[in-house]
N, C-alpha and C positions, 0 to 999 in steps of 0.2 A: 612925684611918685609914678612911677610905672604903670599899668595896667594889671599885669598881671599880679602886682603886690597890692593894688586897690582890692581886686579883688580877692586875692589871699583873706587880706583883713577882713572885707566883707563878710566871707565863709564864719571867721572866729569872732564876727560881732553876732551874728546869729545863734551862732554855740551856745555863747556866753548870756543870750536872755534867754537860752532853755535851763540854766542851772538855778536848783532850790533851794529853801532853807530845808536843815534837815529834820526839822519838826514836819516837812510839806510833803516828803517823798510821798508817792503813790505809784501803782503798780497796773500796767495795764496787759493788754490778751488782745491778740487778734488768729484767730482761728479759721482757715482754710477749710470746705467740704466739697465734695463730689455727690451728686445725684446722680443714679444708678436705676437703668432699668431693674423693679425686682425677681424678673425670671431669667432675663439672659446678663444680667453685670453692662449692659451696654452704659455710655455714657449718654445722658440728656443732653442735647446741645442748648443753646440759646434758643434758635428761631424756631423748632422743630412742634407741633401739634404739643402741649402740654409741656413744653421747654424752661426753661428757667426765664426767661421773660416771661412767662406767663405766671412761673410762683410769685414773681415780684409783682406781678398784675395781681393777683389772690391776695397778699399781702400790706398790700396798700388801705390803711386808713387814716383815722384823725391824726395818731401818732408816726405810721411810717412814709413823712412826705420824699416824694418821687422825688430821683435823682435823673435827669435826662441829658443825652447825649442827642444835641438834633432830635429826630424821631423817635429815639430807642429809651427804653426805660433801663437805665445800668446799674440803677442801687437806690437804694432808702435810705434815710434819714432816720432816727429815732432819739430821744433825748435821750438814750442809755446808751445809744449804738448807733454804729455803721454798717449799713450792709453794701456791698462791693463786689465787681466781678473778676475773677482773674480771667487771665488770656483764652483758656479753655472752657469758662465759662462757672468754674470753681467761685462757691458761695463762699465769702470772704464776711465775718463778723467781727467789726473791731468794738470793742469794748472800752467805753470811758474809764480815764486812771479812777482806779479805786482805791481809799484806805484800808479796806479790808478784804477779803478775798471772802467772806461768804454773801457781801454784795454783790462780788462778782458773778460767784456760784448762782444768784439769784436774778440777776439781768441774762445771764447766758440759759438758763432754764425759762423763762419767758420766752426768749427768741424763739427755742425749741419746741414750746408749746403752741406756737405762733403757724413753725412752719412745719411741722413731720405732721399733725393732720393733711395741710395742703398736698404733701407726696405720698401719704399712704393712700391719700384718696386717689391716686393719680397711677395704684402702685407702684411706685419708687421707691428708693433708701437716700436719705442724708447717711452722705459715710466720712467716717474723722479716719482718712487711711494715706499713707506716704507718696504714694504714686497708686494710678488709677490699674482694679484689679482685672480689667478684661480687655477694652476695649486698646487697639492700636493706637498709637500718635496721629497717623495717616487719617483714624475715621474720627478724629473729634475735630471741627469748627472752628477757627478763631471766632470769640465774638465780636460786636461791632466798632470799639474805642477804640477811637483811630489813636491814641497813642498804642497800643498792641499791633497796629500796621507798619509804624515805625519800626518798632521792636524786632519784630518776626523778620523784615528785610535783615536789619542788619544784623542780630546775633546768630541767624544760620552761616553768615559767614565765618562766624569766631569755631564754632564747635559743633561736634559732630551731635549733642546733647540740646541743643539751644530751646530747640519747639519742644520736646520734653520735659524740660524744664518749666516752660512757660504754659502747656497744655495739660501735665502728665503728675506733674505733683501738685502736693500738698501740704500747708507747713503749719507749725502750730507758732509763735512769735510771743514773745514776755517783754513788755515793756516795763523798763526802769527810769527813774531817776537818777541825776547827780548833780551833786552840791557845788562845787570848785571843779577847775582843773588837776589839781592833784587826786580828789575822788573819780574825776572821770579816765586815768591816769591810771589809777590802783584798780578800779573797775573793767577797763579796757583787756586790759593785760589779762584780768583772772578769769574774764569771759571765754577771750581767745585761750589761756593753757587749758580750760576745762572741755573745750570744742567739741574733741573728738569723743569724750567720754560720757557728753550729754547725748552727742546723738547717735551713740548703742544704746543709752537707757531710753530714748524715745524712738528705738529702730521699727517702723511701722509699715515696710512698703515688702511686703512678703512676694510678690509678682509684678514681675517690668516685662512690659507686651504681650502679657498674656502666661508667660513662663516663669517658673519658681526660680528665687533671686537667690546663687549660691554663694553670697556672701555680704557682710552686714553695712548698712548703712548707703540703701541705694541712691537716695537722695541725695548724699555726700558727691560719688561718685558723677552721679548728672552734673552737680553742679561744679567738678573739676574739668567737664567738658562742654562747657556753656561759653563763657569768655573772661579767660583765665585775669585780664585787666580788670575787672569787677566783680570778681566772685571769688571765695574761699579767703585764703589770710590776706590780712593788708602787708605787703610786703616792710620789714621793719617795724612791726610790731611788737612785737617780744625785746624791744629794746627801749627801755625802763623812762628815757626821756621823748616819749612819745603821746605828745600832747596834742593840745587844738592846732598849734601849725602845722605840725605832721601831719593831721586830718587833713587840714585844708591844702597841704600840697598837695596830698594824695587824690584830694577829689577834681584840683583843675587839672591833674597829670589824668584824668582819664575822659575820653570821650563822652558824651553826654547823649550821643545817639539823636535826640534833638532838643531843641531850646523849647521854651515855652514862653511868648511874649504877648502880653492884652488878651491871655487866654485863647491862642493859638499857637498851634507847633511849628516848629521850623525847624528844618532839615540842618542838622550839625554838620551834617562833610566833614566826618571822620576827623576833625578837628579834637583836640583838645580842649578842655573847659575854657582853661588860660589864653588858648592863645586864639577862643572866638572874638570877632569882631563883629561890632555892632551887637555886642549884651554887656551891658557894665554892669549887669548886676545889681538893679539900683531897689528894686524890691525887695522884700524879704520871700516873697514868695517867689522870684528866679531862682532866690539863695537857692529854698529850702527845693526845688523844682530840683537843680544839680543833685543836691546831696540823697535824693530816692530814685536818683539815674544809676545807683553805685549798688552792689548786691553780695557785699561778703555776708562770713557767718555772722559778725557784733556789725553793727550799722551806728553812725551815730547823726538826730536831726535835733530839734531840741529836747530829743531822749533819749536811751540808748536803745536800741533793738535786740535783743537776743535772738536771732535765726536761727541755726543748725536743727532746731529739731524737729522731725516728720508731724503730720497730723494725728491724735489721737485722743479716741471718747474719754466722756466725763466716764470718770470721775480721777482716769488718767493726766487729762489737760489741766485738771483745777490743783494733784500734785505736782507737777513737775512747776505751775505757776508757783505753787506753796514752794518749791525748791529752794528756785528763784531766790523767791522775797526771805527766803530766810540765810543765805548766803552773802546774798550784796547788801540786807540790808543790817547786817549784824557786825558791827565794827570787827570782833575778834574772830569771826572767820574769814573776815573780808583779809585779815593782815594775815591770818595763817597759810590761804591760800597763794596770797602774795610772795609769802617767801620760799613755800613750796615749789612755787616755780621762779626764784629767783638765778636759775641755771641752766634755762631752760628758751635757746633761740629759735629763731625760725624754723630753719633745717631740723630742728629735734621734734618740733612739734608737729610739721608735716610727715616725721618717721613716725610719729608715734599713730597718727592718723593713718596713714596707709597700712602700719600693723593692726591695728585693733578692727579697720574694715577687713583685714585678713583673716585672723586669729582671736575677735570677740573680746571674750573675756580677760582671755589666757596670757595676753601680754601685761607687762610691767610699765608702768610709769614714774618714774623717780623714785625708784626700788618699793612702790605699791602695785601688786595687781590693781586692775581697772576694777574688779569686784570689794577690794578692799578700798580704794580710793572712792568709789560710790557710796560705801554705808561710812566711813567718814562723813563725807558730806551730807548723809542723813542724819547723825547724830550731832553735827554743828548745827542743822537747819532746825531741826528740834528744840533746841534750847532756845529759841525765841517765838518760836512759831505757838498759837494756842492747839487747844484739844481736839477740834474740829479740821484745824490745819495739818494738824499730825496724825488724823485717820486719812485723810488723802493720802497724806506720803507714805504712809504704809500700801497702800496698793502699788506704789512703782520699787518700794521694799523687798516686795514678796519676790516681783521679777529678778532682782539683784541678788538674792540668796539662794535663787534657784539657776542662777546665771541665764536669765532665758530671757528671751524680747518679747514686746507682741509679734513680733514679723515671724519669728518659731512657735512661736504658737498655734496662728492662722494657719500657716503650713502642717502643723502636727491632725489639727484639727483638719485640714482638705482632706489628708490622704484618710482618715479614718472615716468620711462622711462619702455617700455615694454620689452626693451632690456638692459638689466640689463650694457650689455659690452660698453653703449653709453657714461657710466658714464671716461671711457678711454680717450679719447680723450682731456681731461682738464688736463692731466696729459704726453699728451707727449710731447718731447723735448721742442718744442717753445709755449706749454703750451695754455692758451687765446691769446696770442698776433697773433699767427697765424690762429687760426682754419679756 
């Protein structure tokens, strides 16, 4: 056997111990925020006098043991959660798979409780918002994880977007389950046809560099200009026999940027995953190191990732979770949406994508507006979802019957307030529920 097919396998032996029985499914959340000076929208850096190392220093007890890089403190531990730093320094909370989403709702409100005293004392905002609403690219920080040292060299070369990406957003992320190959098959597909239309109903990033964004889904756009080899559609995707080898070709056909070996990086030289030498891949944890090298909208490691959509407050993030789980996990919407997009390639799905960050609402999708294909999907996700579940989804409802985003909203809201920074406040952690 070759190399390169050792490793192929490798990739689809991995896959194949993330898949469930389907009594096991569970659902997980990992949630992107930004700390925000609360007078001028500045961003907190890391190292700065009262910086996010230092929340993570305030935050430290019996339950959130330190995570360290060398000298630096870069995240907590908690038995319900992860806390994590993105590259600009963006508070990252993953959430253990839950069977239920009001467990989730109830682990993510703890965190909350844990840290918006530490910022208000500090006056700051924890903000759940798509990209950062003030500060430049130029004045935020990389933090200190040298894998983001990596990163920053090499993806400024792919695109004009790359440190934006890495610095400037923020994402909200629904982790799924799947059973077999063929669930992650009929999964894959209806992740990718529904892409563009999840992330208008989570369009949240109303300002890129300071200036109002004049058209929808900014995030999208950064990440068409990040490094088109690992971001946006998997190329042949939308083609119906695309399973775990497809994955795994796709993931040694792209560069790794670098390896990780005894828990050290090493510089990929712009190799391909395939054709590095000296990594055979012989851990699970090289595997699964490749397979979070790679940055489309659906990710797949031994679960799926749903990406595309921006960051946004509860009780926003805990519908569009509710969305989710009630779409993928419901055999007869999972096949309805299957055949819906049973005509539906590559090329069509990036047209429909580039229209809708055009034209919103207003375009058509396999002869549905995008406003009727959304309350579709609300009234399939409803029929399993309970009572509690379906008052969340009613607030990303309201948006879709009104055809409006948060991201027009904030905007509606700046220009009517005389302080433009008032429009903030709808957008931190506990969102409306608290203000």
């Amino acid at each position: 056997m070759n190399t390169w097919q050792y490793k192929e396998d490798r990739v689809i032996e991995l896959l194949k111990k993330g898949e469930k029985n389907p009594d096991a499914v569970m659902i997980g959340m990992e949630l992107e925020h930004f700390v925000v000076d609360k007078i001028s929208g500045q961003s907190v850096s890391y190292e700065q006098d009262k910086g996010i190392e230092a929340i993570l220093d305030q935050m430290k007890d019996e339950a959130h043991e330190p995570i360290w890089e060398k000298s630096h403190l870069i995240g907590l531990s908690h038995p319900d959660y992860q806390i994590t730093l993105e590259p600009g320094g963006q508070i990252e909370i993953s959430i253990r798979p839950c069977a239920q989403l009001e467990e989730m709702a109830s682990i993510y409100h703890n965190f909350l409780e844990k840290i918006i005293p530490i910022t208000e004392s500090q006056d700051q905002w924890l903000l759940c918002i798509g990209y950062h609403p003030k500060s430049s690219i130029n004045e935020i920080p990389f933090n200190p994880k040298e894998r983001y040292v990596f990163m920053s060299e090499y993806l400024k070369k792919r695109g004009r977007y790359a440190h934006n990406m890495m610095k400037g957003t923020a994402s909200l992320q629904v982790v799924i389950d799947y059973c077999n190959e063929e669930d992650f098959s009929k999964k894959f597909r209806v992740a990718h046809f529904l892409m563009p239309v999840l992330a208008l109903l989570t369009d949240n990033a109303p300002y890129f560099e300071g200036n109002p964004v004049t058209h929808h889904s900014m995030r999208t756009a950064i990440w068409d200009e990040t490094d088109p080899a690992r971001s946006g559609l998997i190329p042949g995707v939308m083609d119906r026999s695309f399973g775990y080898r497809e994955y795994a070709r796709y993931i040694l056909n792209v560069c790794p940027i670098m390896t990780k070996k005894d828990n050290r990086f090493i510089d990929a030289e712009n190799k391909k995953a395939g054709e590095l030498e000296n990594f055979d891949l012989l851990s699970d944890e090289e595997v699964d190191h490749l397979l979070s090298m790679v940055f489309p909208d659906v990710r797949l490691r031994q679960y799926m990732e749903i990406r595309m959509a921006d960051s946004i407050p509860f009780p926003y993030n805990l519908a569009f979770t509710a969305l989710i789980k009630g779409l993928f996990y419901q055999q007869e919407a999972l096949d309805y949406l299957y055949r819906l997009s049973k005509d539906v390639t590559d090329q069509k799905l990036l047209n429909y994508r580039r229209q809708i960050m055009e034209k919103g609402y207003g375009i058509k999708i396999e002869g549905h507006t995008c406003r009727e294909i959304m309350l579709i999907l609300f009234d399939l996700a409803k029929r399993v979802l309970n009572k509690e579940e379906r008052n969340w989804l009613s607030k990303l409802e309201v948006l879709v019957e009104e055809e409006k985003t948060l991201a027009d909203i904030s905007l509606q809201r700046a220009k009517k307030e005389a302080d433009w920074m008032k429009y903030l406040a709808a957008n931190r952690g506990f969102g409306e529920e608290k203000k």
